[in-house]
C-alpha positions as CSV (number, residue, x, y, z in Angstrom):
1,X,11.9,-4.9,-29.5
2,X,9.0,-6.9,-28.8
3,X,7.4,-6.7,-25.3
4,X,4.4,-9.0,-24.0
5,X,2.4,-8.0,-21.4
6,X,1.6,-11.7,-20.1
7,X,-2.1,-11.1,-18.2
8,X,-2.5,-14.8,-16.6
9,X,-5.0,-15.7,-13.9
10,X,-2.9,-17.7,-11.3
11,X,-4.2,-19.9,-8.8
12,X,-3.0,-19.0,-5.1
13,X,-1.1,-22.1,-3.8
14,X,-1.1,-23.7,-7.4
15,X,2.8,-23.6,-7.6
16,X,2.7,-26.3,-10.0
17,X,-0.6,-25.0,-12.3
18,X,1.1,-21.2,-12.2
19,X,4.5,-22.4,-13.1
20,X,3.2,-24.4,-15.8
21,X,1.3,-21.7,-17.6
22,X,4.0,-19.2,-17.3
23,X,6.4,-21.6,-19.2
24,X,3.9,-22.8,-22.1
25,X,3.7,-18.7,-22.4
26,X,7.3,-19.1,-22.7
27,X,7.7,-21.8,-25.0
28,X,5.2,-20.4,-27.4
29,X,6.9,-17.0,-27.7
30,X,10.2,-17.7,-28.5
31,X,10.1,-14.5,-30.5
32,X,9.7,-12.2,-27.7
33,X,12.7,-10.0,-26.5
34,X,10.7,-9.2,-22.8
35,X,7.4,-11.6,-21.6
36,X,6.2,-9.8,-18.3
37,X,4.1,-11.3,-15.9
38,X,2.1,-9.9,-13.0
39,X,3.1,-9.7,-9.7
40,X,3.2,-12.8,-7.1
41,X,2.5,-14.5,-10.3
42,X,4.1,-18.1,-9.4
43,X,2.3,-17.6,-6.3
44,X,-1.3,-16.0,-6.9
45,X,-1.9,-13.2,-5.2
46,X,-2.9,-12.3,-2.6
47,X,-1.2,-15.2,-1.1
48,X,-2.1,-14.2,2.5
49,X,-0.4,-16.4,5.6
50,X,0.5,-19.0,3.3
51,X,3.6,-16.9,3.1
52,X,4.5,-18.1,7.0
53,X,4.9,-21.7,5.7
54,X,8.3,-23.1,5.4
55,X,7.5,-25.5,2.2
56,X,5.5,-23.1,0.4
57,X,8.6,-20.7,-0.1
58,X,10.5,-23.7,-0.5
59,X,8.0,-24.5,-3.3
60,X,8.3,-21.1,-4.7
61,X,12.2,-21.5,-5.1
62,X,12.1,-24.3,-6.8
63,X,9.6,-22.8,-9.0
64,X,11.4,-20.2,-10.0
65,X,14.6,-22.3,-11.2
66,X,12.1,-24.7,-12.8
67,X,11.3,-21.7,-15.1
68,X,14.2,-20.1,-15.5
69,X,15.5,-23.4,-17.0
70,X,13.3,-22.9,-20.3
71,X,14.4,-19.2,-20.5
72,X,16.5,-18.8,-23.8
73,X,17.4,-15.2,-25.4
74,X,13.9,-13.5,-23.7
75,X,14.0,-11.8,-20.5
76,X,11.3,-12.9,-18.8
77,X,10.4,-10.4,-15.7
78,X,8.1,-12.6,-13.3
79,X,6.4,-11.4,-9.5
80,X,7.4,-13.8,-6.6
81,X,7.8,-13.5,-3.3
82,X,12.0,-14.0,-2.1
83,X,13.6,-14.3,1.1
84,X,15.2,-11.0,2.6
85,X,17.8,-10.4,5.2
86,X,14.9,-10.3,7.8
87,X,13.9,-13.2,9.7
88,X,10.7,-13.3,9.3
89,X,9.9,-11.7,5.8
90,X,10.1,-12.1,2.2
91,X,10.6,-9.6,-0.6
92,X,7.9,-9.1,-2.9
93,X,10.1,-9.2,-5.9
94,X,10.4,-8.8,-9.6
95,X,12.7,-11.6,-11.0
96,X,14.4,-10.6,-14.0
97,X,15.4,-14.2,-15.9
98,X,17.5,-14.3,-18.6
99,X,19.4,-17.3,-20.5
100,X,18.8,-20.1,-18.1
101,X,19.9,-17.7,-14.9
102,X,18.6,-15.4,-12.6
103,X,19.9,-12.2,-14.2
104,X,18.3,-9.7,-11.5
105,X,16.1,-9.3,-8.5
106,X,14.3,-6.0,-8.2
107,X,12.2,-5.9,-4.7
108,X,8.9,-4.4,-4.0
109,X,9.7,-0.9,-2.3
110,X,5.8,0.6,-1.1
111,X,4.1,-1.9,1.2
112,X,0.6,-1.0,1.6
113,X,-1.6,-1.8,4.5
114,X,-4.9,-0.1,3.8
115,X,-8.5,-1.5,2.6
116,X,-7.7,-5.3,1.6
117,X,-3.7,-4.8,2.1
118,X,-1.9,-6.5,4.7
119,X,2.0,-6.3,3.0
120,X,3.8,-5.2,6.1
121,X,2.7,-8.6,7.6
122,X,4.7,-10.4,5.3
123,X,7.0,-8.3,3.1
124,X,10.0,-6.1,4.2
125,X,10.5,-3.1,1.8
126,X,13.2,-2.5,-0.4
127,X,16.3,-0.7,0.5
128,X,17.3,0.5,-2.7
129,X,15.8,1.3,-6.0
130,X,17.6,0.4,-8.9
131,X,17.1,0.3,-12.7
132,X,17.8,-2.6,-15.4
133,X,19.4,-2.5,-18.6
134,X,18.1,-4.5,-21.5
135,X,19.1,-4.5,-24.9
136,X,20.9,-1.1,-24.1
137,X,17.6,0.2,-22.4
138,X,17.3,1.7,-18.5
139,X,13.9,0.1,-17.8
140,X,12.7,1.5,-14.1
141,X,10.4,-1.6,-12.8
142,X,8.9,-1.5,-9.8
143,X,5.7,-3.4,-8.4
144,X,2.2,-2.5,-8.1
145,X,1.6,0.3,-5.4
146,X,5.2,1.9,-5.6
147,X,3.8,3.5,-8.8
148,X,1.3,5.0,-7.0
149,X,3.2,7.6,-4.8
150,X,4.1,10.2,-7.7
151,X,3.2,13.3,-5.6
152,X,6.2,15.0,-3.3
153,X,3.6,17.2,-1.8
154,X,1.5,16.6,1.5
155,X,-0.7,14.0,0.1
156,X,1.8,11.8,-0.9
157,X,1.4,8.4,0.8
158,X,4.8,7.3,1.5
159,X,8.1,9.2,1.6
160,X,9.4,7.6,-0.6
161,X,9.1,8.0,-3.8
162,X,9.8,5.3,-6.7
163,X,9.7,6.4,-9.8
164,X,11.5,9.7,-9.0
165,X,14.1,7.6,-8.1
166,X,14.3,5.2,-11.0
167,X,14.2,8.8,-13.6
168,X,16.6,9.8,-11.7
169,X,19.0,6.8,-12.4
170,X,18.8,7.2,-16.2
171,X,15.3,4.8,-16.6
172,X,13.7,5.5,-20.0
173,X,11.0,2.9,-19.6
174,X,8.3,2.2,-16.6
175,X,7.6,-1.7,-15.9
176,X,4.6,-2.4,-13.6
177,X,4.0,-5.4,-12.2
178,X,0.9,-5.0,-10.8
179,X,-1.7,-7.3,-8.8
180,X,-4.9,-4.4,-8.6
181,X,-7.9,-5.8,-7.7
182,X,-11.3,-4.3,-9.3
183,X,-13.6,-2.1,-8.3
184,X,-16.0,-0.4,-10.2
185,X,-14.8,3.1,-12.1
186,X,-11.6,2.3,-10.7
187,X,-9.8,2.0,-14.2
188,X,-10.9,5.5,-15.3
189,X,-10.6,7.6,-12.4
190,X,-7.8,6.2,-10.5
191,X,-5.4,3.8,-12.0
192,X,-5.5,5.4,-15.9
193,X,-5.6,8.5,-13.8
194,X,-2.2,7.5,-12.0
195,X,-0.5,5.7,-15.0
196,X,-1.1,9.1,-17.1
197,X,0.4,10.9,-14.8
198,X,3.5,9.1,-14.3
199,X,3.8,8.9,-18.1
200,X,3.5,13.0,-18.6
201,X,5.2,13.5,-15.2
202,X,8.8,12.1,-16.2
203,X,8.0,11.8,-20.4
204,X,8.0,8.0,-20.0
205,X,6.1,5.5,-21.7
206,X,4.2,2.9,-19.1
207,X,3.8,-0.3,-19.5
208,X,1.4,-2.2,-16.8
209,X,0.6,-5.6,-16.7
210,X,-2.0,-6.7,-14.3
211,X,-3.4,-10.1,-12.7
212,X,-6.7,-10.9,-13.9
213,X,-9.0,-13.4,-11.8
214,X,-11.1,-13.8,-8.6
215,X,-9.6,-15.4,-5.7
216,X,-11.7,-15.5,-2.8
217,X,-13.3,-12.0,-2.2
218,X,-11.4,-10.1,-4.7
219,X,-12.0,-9.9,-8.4
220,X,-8.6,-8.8,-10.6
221,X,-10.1,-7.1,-14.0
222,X,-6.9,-7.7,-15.8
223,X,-6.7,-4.1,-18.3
224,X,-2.8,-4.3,-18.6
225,X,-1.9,-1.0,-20.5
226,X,0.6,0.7,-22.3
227,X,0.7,4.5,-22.2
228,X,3.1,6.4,-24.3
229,X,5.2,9.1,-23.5
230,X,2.6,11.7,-23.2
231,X,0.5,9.3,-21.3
232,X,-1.8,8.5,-24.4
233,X,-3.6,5.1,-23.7
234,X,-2.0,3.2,-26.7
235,X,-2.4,-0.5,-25.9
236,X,-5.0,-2.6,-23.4
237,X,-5.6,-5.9,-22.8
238,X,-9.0,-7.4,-22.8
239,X,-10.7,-7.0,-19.1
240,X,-11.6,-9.8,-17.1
241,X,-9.9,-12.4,-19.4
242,X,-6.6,-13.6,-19.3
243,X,-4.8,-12.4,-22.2
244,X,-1.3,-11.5,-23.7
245,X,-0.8,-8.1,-24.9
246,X,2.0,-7.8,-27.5
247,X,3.6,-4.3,-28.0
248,X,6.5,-2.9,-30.1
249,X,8.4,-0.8,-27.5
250,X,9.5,1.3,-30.6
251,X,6.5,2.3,-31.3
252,X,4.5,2.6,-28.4
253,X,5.3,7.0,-28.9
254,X,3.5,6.3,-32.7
255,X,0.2,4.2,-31.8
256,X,-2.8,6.3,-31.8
257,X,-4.7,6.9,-28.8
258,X,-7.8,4.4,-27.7
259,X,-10.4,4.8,-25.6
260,X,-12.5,3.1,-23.0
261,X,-15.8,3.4,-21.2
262,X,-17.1,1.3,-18.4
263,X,-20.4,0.7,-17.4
264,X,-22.6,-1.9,-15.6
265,X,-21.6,-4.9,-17.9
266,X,-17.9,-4.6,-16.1
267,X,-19.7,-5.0,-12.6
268,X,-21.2,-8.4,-14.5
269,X,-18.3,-9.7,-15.8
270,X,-16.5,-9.2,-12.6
271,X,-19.7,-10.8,-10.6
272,X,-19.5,-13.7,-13.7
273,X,-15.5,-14.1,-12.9
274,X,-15.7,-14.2,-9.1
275,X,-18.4,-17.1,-9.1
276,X,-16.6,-19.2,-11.8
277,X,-13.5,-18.6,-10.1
278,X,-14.7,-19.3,-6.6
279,X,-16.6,-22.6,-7.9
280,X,-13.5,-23.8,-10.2
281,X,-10.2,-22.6,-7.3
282,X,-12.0,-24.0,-4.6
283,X,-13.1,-27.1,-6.2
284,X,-15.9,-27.8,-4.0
285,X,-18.2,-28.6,-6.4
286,X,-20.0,-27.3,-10.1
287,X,-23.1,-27.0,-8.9
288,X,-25.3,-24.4,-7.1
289,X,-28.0,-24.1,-5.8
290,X,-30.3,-20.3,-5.4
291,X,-33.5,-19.8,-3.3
292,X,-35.7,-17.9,-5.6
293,X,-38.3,-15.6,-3.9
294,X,-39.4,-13.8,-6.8
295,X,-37.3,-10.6,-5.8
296,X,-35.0,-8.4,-7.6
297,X,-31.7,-9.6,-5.9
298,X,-32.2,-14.0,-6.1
299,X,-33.4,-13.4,-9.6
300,X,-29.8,-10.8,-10.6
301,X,-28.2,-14.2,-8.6
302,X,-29.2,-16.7,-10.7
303,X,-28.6,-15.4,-13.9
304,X,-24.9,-14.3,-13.1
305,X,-24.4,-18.0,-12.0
306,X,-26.0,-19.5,-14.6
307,X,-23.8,-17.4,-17.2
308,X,-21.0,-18.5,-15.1
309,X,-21.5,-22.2,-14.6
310,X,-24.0,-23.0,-16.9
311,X,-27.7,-23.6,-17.0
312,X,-27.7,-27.2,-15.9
313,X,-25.1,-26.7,-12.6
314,X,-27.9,-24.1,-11.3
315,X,-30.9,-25.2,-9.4
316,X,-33.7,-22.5,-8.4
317,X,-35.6,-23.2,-5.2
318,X,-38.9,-21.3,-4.9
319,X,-40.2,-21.9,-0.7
320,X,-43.2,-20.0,-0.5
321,X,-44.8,-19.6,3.3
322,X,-48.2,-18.5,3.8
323,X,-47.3,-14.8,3.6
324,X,-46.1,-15.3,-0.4
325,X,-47.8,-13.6,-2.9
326,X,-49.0,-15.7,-6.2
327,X,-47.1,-13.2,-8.3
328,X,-43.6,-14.3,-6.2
329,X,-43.6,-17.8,-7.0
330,X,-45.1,-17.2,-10.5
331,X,-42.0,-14.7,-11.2
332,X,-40.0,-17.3,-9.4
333,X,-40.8,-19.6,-12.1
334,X,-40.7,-17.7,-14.9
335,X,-37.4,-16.5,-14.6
336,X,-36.0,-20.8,-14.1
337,X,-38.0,-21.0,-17.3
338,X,-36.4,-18.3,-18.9
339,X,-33.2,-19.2,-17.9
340,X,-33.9,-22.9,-18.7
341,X,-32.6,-23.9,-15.1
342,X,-34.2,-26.6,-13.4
343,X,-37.3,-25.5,-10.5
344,X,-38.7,-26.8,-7.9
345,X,-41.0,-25.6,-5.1
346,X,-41.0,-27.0,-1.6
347,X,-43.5,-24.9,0.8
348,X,-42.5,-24.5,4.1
349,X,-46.2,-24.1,5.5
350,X,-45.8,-27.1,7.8
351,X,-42.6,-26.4,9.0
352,X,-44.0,-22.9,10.2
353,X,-46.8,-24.6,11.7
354,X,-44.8,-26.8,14.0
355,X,-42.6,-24.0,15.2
356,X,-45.7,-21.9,15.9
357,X,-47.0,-25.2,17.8
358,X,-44.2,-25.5,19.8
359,X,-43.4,-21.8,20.7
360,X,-47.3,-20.1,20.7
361,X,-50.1,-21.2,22.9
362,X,-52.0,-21.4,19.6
363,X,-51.4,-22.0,16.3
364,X,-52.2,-18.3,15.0
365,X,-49.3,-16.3,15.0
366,X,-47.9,-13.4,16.7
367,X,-46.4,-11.8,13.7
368,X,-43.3,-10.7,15.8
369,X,-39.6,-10.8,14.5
370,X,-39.2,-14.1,15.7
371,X,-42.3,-16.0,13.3
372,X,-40.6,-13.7,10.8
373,X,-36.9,-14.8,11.2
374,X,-37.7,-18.5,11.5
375,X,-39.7,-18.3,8.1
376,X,-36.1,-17.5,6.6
377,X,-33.8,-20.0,9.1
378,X,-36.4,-22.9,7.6
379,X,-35.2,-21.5,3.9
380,X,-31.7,-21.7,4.8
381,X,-32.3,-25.2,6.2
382,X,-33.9,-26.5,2.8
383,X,-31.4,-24.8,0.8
384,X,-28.6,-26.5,3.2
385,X,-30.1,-29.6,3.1
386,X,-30.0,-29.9,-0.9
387,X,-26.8,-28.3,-0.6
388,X,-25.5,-31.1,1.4
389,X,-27.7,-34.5,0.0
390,X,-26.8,-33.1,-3.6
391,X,-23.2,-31.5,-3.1
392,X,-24.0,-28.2,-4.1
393,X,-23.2,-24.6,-2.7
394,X,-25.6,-22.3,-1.9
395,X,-25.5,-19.1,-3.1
396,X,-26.8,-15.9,-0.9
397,X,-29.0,-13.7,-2.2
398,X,-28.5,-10.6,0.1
399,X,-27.3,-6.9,-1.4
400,X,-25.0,-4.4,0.2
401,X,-27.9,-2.2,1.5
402,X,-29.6,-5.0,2.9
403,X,-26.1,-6.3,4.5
404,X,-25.1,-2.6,6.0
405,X,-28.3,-2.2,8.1
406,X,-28.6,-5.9,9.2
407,X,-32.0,-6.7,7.2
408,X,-31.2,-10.2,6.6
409,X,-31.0,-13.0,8.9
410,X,-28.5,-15.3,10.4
411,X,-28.6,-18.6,9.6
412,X,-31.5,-17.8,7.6
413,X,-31.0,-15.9,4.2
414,X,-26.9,-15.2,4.8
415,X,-26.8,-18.9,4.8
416,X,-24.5,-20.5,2.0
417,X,-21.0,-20.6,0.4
418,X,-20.6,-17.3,-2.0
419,X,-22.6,-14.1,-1.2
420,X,-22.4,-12.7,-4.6
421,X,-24.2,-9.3,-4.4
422,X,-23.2,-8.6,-1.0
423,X,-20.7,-5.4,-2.4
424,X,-24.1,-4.5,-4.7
425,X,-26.2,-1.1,-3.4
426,X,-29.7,-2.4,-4.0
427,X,-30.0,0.9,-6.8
428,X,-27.0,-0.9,-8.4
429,X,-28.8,-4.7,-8.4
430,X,-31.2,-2.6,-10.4
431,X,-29.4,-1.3,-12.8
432,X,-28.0,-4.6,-13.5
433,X,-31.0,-6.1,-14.0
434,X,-32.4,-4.3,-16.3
435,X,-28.7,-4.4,-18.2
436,X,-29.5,-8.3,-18.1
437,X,-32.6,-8.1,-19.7
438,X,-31.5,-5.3,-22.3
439,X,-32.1,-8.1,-25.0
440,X,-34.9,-10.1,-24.0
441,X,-36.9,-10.3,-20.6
442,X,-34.9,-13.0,-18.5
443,X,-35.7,-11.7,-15.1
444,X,-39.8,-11.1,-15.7
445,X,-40.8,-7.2,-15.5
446,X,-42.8,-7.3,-12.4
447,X,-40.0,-8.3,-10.5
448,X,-38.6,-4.8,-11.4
449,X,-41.4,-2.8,-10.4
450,X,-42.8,-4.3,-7.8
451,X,-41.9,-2.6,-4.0
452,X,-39.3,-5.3,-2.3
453,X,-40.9,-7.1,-0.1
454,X,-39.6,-10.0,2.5
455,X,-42.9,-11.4,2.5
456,X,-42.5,-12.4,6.2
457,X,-45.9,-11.4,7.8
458,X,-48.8,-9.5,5.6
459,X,-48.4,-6.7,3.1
460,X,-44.8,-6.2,4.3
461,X,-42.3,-3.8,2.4
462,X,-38.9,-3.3,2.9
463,X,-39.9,0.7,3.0
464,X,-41.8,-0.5,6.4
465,X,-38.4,-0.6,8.3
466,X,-36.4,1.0,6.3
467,X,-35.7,4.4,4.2
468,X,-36.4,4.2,0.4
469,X,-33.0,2.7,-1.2
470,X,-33.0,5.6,-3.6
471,X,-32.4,7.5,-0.4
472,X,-30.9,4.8,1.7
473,X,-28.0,4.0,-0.9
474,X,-26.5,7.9,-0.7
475,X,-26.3,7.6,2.6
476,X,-24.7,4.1,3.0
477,X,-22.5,5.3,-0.2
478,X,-21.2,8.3,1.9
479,X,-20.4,6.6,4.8
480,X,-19.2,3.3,4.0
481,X,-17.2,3.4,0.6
482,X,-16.4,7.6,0.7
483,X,-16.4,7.3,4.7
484,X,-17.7,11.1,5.5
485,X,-18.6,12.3,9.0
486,X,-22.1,12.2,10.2
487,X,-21.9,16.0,9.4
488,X,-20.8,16.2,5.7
489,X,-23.4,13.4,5.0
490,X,-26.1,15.9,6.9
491,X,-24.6,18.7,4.5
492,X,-25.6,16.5,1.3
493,X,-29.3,17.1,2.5
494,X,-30.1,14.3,4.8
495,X,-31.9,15.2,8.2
496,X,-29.4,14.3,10.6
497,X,-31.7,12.2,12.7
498,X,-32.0,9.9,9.6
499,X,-28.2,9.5,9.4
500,X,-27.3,8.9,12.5
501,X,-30.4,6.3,12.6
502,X,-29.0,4.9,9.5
503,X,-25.1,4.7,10.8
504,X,-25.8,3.3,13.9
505,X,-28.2,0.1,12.2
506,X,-24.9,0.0,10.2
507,X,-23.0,-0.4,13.3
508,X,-24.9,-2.5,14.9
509,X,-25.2,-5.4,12.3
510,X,-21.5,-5.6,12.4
511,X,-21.7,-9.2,14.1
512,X,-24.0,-10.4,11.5
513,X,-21.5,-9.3,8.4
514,X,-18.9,-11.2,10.7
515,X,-21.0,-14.2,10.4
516,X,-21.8,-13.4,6.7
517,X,-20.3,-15.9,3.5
518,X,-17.7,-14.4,1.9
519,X,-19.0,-11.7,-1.0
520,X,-17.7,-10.5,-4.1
521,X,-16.0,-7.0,-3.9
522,X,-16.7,-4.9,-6.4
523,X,-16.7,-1.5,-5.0
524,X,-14.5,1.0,-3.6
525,X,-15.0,-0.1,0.6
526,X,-16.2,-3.5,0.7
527,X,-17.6,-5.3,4.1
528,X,-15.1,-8.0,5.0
529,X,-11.3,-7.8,5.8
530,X,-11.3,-4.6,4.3
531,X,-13.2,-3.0,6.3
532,X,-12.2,-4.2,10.0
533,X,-14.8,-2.7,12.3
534,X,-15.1,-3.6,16.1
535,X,-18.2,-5.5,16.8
536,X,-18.0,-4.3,20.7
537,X,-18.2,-0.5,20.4
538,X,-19.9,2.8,21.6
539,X,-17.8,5.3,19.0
540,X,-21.6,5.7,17.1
């Protein structure tokens, strides 16, 4: 029996663009006894309050007869949303189509609401758990988090639990419609991790099929798997592409085992497929436009959105101040040249001059945080101002570290469309950088080994105001992503004065990241809707 595992990147909203790719898949494998597709497929996911409208379920009905119209002798096992018996929520369901018809409906039983989850706002869960027969085979599908509960014990998330139920009722095969959005390590030490264990756990082969894609902040790697019996990884799709994965389910006990390793290139293919994405969903525009200082983070920028958009929809803006070194705006220059992007350089000297006119009795400056903040609002200004006469969108240049402890300014350098590196520990835009130039020297080597700097006022270093990233990543690490207690981050060896100091300049830039473009998640606890801190609070 042949079984595709159909990894599509579906637009969210794009009834019509989904509906149509799911049925050329269909028309060009006739052949196929079962074509799976992720979950929410004809829908994207996630499809957030679109859900609420009237038309777009509407939409999604019609959909749904539309394909199962060119559904011969395959069963073709799509992820949609379907109305329930409650007023005002769907199912997330499985539709199982089969010769023209609706043949079943399997619903969605474990809703999460945790990190970027919101499914109890729009989904009721199943009652029931149920199995389908196919070709005289009990397959057990369920969708994306119900396969995650496999423990009875205390840890277990939910009471329920899924697959227990679907062994139970004589399934000999696990379907997964899944819609798993990336971060980094997470195929190797959580959802492989999970998967194996439900294979071992009930002696049942696993087959996965995941969305691939970026819509808005989240980044879907794809990696659809088969595991065998014995929870050997026997098949995976590509990651980060869209693919189809075609498996024997005869044989899936007899494949031999592969293996996998991720490193830093998956956090750049993620970063490469979030911008692409964002630029080509959206639709805005093709172009972007990047302030390059000469730094480590606007030059890691500009080369994942060249890769993703190509060389001549990038423009590099170098806007050097008084306080700019030579070697910024020389690196700055290099690194377009390199790239083969086009450069130009606008100074913002008199710009600065007027302000310091206007607000100083004198012309010399006060070197306060003021003259320093305005050097940056007059960036974002220039880099708006292209962005607007020349329709492109401006891409922010700031990293996680810098974002946690609110050094970056509003309307200054968190100005623009896409903040790209926003999820990236400065440690981590690093170690990308130097993967980007493991080849040839794209970003030039000084930028890598020179201290950051601002280059607001004279001689300034980012290690002026705050700790050294190699010790301020931990920290932020600890707290934000593996969210420990002031203590247990004190018992990994940092003074405890230095924590809290650190915690509460997390705290307090929480207004800022409310302001902040939307960024590219690509860890375990990004900052946006996933992590929904009060701005108005004395807990730290």
């Amino acid at each position: 029996m042949k079984v595709l595992l159909c990894q599509i990147n579906p637009i969210v909203g794009d009834i019509e663009g989904n509906t149509k790719k799911i049925i050329e898949i269909i028309k060009s494998h006739r052949d196929a006894k079962i074509l799976i597709f992720p979950e929410l497929a004809i829908c994207g996911y996630p499809p957030k309050d679109l859900l609420f409208q009237k038309d777009f379920i509407e939409a999604v009905d019609k959909a749904i007869e539309k394909i199962a119209k060119e559904v011969e002798d395959s069963y073709v096992i799509v992820g949609s949303p379907t109305k329930s018996h409650h007023v005002s929520k769907l199912f997330n369901s499985a539709i199982i189509l089969y010769q023209g018809k609706i043949e079943k409906i399997i619903h969605k039983t474990l809703l999460p609401s945790y990190d970027v989850f919101d499914e109890n706002r729009y989904f009721t869960p199943s009652p029931t758990r149920e199995v389908v027969t196919i070709e005289g085979i009990n397959f057990g599908i369920s969708i994306c988090e119900d396969i995650w509960n496999i423990n009875n014990d205390e840890n277990a998330m939910y009471d329920i639990n899924v697959l227990d139920e679907l062994c139970q009722k004589g399934a000999k095969v696990f379907i997964n419609l899944s819609a798993s959005p990336y971060h980094y390590t997470k195929l190797e030490t959580q959802r492989l991790k999970v998967l194996k264990e439900a294979a071992t756990k009930y002696g049942i082969p696993v087959i996965y099929v995941n969305q691939v894609g970026g819509n808005d902040e989240l980044i879907f790697d794809g990696n659809s798997v088969v595991l065998s019996s014995d929870g050997r990884l026997v098949a995976k799709a590509k990651e980060f592409e869209e693919d189809i994965l075609e498996i024997e389910l005869e044989n899936i006990d007899k494949i031999p085992e592969i293996k996998i390793q991720e490193d830093i290139s998956w956090i750049k293919k993620a970063l490469v497929l979030g911008i692409r994405d964002y630029f080509e969903k959206t639709g805005i525009t093709k172009k972007a436009v990047v302030g390059l200082s000469g730094g480590i983070d606007s030059s890691v920028v500009c080369c994942l959105a060249v890769e993703a958009l190509g060389r001549e929809n990038v423009l590099g803006v170098s806007m050097p101040s008084r306080y700019s070194s030579e070697h910024s705006i020389k690196d700055a220059k290099s690194l377009a040249e390199n790239l083969g992007i086009e450069f130009r350089i606008y100074p913002i000297e008199d710009v600065f001059r007027a302000y310091l006119r206007m607000f100083n009795t004198s012309e010399t400056p006060l070197q306060d945080l003021a003259e320093e903040n305005i050097q940056a609002r007059i960036r974002g200004n220039i880099l708006m101002f292209i962005s607007n006469r020349e329709n492109r969108l401006v891409l922010t240049t700031g990293n996680k570290s810098e974002l946690a402890v609110g050094y970056c300014t509003l309307y200054g350098d968190m100005a623009g469309g896409l903040a790209v590196i926003s999820d990236l520990p400065k440690m981590l835009v690093y170690e990308l950088a130097r993967y980007i130039n493991r080849e040839r020297e794209i970003i030039p080597h000084n930028v890598l080994v020179k201290p950051p700097s601002a280059e607001l006022r004279p001689n300034q270093k980012d290690q002026d105001t705050l700790p050294p990233y190699e010790v301020l990543d931990p920290i932020l690490v600890a707290y934000i992503e593996e969210q420990k207690s002031i203590n247990e981050i004190v018992e990994m060896g940092y003074p405890k004065e230095l924590v809290l100091k650190v915690i509460k300049m997390v705290e307090r830039a929480e207004y800022k990241r409310k302001q902040a473009a939307p960024g590219l998640k690509v860890t375990s606890k990004a900052f946006g809707f996933g992590r929904r801190m009060p701005i108005v609070q004395r807990w730290v």
